[in-house]
PLY file of the C-alpha trace (Angstrom):
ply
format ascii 1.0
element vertex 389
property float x
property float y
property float z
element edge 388
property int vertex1
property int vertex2
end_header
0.00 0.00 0.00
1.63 3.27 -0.85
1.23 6.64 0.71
-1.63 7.81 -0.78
-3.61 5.09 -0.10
-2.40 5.21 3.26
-3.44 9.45 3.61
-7.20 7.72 2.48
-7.20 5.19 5.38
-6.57 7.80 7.58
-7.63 11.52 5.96
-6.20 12.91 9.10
-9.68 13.76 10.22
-13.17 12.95 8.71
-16.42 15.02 10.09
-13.90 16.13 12.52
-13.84 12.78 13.96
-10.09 10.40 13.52
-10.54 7.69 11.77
-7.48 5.72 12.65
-7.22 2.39 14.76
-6.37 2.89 18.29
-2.86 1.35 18.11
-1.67 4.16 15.75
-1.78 6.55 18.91
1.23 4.94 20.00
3.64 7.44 18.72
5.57 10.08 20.43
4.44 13.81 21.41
6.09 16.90 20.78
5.56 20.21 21.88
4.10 22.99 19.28
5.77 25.69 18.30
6.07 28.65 15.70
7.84 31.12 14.52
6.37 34.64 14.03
2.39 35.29 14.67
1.59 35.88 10.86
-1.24 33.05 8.97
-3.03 32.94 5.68
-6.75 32.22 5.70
-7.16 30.61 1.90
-10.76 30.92 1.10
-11.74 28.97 -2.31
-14.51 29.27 -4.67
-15.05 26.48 -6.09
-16.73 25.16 -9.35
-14.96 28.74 -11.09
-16.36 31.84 -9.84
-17.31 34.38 -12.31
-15.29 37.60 -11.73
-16.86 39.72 -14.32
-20.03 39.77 -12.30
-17.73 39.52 -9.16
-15.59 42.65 -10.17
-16.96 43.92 -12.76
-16.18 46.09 -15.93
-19.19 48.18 -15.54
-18.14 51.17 -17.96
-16.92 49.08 -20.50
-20.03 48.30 -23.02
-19.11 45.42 -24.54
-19.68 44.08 -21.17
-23.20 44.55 -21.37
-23.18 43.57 -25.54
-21.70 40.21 -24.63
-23.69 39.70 -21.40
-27.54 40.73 -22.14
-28.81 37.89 -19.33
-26.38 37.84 -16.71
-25.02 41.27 -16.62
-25.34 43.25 -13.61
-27.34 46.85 -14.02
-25.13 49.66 -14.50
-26.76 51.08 -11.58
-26.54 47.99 -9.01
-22.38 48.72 -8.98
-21.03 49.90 -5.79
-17.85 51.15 -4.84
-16.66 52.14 -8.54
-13.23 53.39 -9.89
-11.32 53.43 -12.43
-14.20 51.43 -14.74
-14.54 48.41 -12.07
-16.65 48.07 -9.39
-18.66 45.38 -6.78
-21.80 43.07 -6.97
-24.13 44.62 -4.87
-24.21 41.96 -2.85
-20.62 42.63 -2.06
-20.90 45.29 0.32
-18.71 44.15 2.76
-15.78 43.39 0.62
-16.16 46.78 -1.10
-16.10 48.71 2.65
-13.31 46.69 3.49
-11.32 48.24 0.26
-12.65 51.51 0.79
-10.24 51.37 4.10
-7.45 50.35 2.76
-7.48 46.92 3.86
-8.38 45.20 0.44
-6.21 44.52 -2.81
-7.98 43.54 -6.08
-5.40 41.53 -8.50
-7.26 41.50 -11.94
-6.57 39.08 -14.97
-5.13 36.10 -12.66
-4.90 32.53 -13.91
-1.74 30.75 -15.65
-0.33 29.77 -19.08
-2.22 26.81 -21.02
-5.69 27.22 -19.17
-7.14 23.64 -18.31
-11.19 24.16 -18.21
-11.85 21.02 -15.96
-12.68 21.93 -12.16
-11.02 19.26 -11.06
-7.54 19.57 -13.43
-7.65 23.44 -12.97
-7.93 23.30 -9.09
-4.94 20.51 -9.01
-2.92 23.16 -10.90
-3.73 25.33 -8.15
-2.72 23.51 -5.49
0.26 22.09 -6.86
1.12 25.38 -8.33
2.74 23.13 -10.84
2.83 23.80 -15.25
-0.41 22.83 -16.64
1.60 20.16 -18.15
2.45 18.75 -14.96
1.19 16.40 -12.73
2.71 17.39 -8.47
2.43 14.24 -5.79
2.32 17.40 -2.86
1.33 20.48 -2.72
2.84 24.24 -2.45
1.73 24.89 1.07
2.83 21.08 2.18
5.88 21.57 0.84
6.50 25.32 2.11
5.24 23.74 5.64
7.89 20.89 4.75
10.32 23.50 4.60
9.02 25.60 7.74
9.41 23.29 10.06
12.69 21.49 10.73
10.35 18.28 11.67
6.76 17.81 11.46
4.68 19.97 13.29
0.62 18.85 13.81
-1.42 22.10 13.02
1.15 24.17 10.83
-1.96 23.95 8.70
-5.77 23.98 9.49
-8.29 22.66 6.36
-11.88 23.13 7.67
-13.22 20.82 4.61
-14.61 16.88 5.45
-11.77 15.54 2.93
-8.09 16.32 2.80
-6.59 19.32 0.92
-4.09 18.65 -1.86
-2.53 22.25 -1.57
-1.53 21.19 2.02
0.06 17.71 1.11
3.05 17.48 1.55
6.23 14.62 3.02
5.32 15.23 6.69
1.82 15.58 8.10
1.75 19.35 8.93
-1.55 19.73 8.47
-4.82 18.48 10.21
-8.24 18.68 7.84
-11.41 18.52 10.73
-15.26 20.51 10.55
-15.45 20.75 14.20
-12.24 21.16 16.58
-14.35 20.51 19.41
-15.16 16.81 17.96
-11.32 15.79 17.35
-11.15 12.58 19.45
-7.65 11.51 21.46
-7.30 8.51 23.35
-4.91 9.42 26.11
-3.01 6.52 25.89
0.72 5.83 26.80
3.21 6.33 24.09
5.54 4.64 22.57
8.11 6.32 21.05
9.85 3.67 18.97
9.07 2.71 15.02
8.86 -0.06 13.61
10.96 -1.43 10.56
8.13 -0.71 8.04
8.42 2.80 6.79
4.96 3.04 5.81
3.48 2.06 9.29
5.68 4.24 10.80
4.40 6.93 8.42
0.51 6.32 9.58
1.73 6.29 13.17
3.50 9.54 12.35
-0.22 10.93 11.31
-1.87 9.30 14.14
0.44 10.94 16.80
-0.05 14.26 15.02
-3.87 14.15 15.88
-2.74 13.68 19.29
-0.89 16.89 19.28
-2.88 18.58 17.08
-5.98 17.70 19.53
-4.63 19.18 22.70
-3.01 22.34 20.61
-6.61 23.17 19.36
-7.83 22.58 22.73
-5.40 25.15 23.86
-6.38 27.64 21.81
-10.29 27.20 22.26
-10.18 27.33 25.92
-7.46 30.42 26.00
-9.45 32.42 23.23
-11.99 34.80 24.61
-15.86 34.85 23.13
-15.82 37.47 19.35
-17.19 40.19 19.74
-18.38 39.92 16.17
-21.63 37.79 15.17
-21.01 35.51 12.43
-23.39 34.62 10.03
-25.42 31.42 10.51
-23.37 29.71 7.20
-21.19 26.86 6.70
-18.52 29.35 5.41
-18.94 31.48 8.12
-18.85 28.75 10.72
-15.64 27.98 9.24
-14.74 31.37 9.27
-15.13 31.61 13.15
-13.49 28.25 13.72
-10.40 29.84 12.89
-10.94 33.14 14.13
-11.21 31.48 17.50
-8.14 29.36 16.89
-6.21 32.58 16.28
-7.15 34.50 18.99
-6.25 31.69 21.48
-2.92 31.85 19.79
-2.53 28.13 18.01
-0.21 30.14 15.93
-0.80 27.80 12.63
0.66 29.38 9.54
-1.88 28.32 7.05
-5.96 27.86 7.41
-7.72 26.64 4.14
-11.17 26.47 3.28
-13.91 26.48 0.58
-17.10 27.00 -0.65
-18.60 25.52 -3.65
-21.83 26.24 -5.97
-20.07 28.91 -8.30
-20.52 26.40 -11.26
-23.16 28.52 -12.69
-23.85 27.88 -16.69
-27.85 28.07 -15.60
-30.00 30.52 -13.05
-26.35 32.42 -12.62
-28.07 35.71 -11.72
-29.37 34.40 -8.86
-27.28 31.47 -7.59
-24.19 33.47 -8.12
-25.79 36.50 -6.30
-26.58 34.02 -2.95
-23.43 32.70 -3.22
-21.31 36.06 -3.37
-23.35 36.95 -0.48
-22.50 33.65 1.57
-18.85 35.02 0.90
-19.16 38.61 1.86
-21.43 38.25 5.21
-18.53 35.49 6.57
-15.67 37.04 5.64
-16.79 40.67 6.60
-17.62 39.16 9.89
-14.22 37.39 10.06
-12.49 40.67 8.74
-14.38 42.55 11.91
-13.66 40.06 13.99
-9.54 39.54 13.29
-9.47 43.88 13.28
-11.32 44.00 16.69
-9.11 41.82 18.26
-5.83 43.68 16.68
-4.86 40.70 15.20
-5.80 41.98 10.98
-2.52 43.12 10.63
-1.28 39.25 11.06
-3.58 37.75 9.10
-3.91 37.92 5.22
-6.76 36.63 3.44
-7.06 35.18 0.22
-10.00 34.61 -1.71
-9.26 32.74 -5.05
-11.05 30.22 -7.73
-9.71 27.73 -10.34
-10.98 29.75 -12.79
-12.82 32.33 -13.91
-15.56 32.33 -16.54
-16.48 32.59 -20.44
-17.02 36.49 -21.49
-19.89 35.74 -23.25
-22.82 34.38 -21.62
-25.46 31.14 -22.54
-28.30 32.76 -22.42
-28.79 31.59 -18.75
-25.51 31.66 -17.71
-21.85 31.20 -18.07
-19.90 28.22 -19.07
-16.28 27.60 -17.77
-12.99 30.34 -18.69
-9.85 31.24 -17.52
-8.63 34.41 -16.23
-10.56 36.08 -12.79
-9.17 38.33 -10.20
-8.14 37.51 -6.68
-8.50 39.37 -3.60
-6.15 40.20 -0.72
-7.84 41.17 2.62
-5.42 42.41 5.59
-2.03 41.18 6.41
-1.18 45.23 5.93
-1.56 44.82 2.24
-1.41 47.89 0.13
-5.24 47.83 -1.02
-4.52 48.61 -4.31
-5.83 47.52 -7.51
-3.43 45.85 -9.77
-3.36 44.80 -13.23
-5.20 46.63 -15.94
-9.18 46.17 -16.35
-10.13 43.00 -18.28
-9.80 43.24 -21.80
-13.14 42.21 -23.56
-12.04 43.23 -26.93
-8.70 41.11 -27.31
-10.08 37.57 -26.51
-8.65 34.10 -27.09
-10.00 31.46 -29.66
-12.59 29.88 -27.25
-13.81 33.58 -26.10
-11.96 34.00 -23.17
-10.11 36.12 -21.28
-5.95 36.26 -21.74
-4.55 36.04 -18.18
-2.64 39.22 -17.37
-0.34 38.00 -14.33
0.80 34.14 -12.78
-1.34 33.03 -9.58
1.65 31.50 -8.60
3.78 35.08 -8.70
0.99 35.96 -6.27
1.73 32.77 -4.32
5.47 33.98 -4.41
4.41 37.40 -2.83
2.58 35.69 -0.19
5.44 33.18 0.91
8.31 36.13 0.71
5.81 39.08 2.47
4.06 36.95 5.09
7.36 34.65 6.20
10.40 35.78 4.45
10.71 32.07 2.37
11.95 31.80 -1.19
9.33 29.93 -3.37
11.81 28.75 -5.38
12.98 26.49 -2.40
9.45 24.58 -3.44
9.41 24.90 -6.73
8.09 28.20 -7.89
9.94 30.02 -9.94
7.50 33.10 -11.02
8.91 36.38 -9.26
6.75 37.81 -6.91
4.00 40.20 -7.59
4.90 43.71 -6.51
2.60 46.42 -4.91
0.80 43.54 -3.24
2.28 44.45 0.77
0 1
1 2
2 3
3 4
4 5
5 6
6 7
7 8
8 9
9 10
10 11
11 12
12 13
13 14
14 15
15 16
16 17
17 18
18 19
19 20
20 21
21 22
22 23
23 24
24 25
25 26
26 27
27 28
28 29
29 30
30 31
31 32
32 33
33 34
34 35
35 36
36 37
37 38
38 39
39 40
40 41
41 42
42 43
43 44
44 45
45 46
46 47
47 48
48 49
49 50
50 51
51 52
52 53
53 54
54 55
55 56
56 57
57 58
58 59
59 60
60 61
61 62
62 63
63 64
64 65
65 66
66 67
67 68
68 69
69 70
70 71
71 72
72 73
73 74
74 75
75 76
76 77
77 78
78 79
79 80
80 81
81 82
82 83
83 84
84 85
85 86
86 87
87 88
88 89
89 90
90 91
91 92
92 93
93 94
94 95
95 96
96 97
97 98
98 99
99 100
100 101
101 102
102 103
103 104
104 105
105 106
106 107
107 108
108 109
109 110
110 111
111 112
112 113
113 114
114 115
115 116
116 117
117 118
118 119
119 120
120 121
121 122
122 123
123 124
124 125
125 126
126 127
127 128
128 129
129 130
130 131
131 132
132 133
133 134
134 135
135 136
136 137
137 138
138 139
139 140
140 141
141 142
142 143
143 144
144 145
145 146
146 147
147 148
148 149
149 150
150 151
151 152
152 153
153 154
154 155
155 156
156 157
157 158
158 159
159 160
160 161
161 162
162 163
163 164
164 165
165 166
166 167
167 168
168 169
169 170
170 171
171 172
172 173
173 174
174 175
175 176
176 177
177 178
178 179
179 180
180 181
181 182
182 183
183 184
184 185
185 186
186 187
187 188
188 189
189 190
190 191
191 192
192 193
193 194
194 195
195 196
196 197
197 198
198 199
199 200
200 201
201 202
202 203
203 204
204 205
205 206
206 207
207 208
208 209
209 210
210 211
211 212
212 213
213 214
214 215
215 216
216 217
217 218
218 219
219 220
220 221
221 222
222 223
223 224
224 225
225 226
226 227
227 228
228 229
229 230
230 231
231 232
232 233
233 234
234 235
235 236
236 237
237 238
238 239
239 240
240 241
241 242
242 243
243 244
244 245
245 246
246 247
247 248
248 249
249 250
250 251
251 252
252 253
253 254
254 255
255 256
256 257
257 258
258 259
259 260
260 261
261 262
262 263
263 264
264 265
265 266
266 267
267 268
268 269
269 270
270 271
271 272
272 273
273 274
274 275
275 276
276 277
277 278
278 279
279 280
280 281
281 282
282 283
283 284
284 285
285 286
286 287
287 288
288 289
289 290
290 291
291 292
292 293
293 294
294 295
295 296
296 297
297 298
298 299
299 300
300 301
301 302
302 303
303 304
304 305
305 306
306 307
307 308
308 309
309 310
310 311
311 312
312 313
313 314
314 315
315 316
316 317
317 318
318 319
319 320
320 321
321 322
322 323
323 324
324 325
325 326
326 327
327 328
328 329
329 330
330 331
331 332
332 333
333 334
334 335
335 336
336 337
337 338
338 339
339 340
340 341
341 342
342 343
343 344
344 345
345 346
346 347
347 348
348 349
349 350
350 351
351 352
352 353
353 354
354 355
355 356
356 357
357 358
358 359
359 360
360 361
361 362
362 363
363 364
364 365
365 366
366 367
367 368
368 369
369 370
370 371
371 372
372 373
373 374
374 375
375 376
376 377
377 378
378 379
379 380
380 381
381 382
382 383
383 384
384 385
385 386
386 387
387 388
């Protein structure tokens, strides 16, 4: 049985509950630590958000030419400049940029667009060529390189099923829905392996939830109660999760989560106006939350897709494209806008929009602004996207 196998026996966590035999608690503990109190919260949309109606060219007419059913009215757009401007159910988002707290990156995606969700998002989290097919992922292999041996919660993946952006040779991440509900055994340890790697590997995960268990409990019991309600949302719920990790101090570098439902080639006016507000109540609510406990200027926020959307619409929607823009929320980023406006005129052979700049330059930024690492230790090579801190 190889690894991966092994990662599906035991997925870390399931529903928040371990799914592991009891015997593979026999492995040592060791303490957790970290360097430095700055995190990322990745928040993904997944199924391919569409960014024209998320950020939309709103001066631009051909937006409107191309887009007769699913085009937002002229006069719904909030918070314009420079052309561009929010849904109207973004309201939070677009306050949060109006104080200098968000940064818009237009025209992001990567060379050789892949149109399948499920190709597109491994690209992502591999933040390997298109070409390419990565065994681990950039944040398990940056966490790899963080940590001079494994550490149990350098990651956090609110999700029921394991990340592949957080893969990576050691466990360093724990995936769970509820850290109230992740289940230790209190048993003795034994600290010595066996002669088969790959048990020892499994018992290396097992002891991990151990750790991981009583750091989360840590951090729930030190944390005081938000002073921010959250939303009554799975996202949101999320969203608190790991504001309450952070403000008991669990000190994890990376939190991950997603939402899905932006797959939206019919009823897109709609749909994708519920699900951009799902997004904005949780995260504005997080946002307050992180700034009220003085803790925004240690946490950056990233809210990203696999892909963006087709320019032209279906009548009743919009089928799958490339390029979309990303969003940067705290971590004292600049809150600027960068890249140019999309380009409706100059489209590719399939109608779609050329990407302007790399997600993985952006990935570059974050790993060199938020913890002083060199990407290319992990395989990135892209420079890193000025203006973004």
């Amino acid at each position: 049985m190889n690894r991966r196998n092994f990662f599906k026996l035991t997925g870390t966590c399931t529903g928040g509950l371990l799914m592991v035999p009891d015997f593979l608690y026999n492995y040592a503990l060791q303490n957790i630590s970290g360097n430095g109190n700055n995190c990322i919260v990745f928040i993904q949309l997944s199924g391919g958000n569409d960014g024209l109606n998320t950020y939309i060219p709103y001066q631009n007419e051909l937006y409107y030419k191309l887009r007769p059913s699913v085009g937002v009215n002229k006069n719904d757009i909030i918070a314009g400049t420079n052309g561009m401007g929010f849904h109207p159910k973004l309201r939070g988002l677009a306050d949060i940029q109006q104080k200098g707290d968000l940064t818009v990156i237009q025209n992001v995606g990567y060379p050789e667009p892949n149109r399948s969700h499920f190709r597109s998002q491994e690209i992502w989290q591999t933040a390997t060529a298109s070409s390419a097919y990565g065994q681990d992922g950039w944040l398990g292999r940056f966490l790899d390189h963080h940590y001079k041996e494994h550490h149990p919660v350098g990651g956090i993946n609110f999700d029921n099923i394991d990340n592949l952006a957080l893969k990576g040779t050691n466990p360093n991440a724990l995936t769970l829905q509820n850290p109230t509900r992740l289940k230790t055994y209190g048993k003795p340890v034994n600290t010595k392996l066996s002669d088969n790697p790959q048990l020892d590997f499994v018992r290396k995960i097992a002891g991990s939830v151990v750790d991981g268990a009583d750091a989360l409990e840590a951090a729930l019991n030190k944390a005081m109660p938000s002073a921010i309600p959250y939303p009554k949302t799975k996202l949101a719920k999320n969203l608190a999760w790991m504001g309450q990790l952070i403000r008991g101090g669990l000190n994890s570098k990376i939190y991950y989560t997603s939402l899905s439902g932006f797959d939206t080639h019919g009823n897109q006016k709609s749909e994708h106006a519920n699900r951009l507000e799902d997004v904005n109540d949780a995260v504005y609510a997080f946002y307050n939350d992180m700034k009220t406990a003085n803790k925004l200027q240690d946490v950056t926020i990233v809210i990203f897709s696999e892909f963006g959307r087709r320019v032209q619409d279906n009548g009743n929607g919009t089928d799958h494209g490339t390029a979309a823009p990303m969003f940067i929320i705290g971590g004292k980023n600049n809150g600027k806008i960068i890249g140019t406006n999309p380009d409706l005129l100059n489209l590719d052979s399939n109608g779609d929009l050329h990407y302007k700049i790399d997600f993985r330059s952006v990935y570059a930024s974050l790993l060199k602004d938020k913890f002083s690492f060199d990407a290319t230790k992990i395989g990135i090579t892209n420079a890193a996207l000025k203006g973004v801190f």
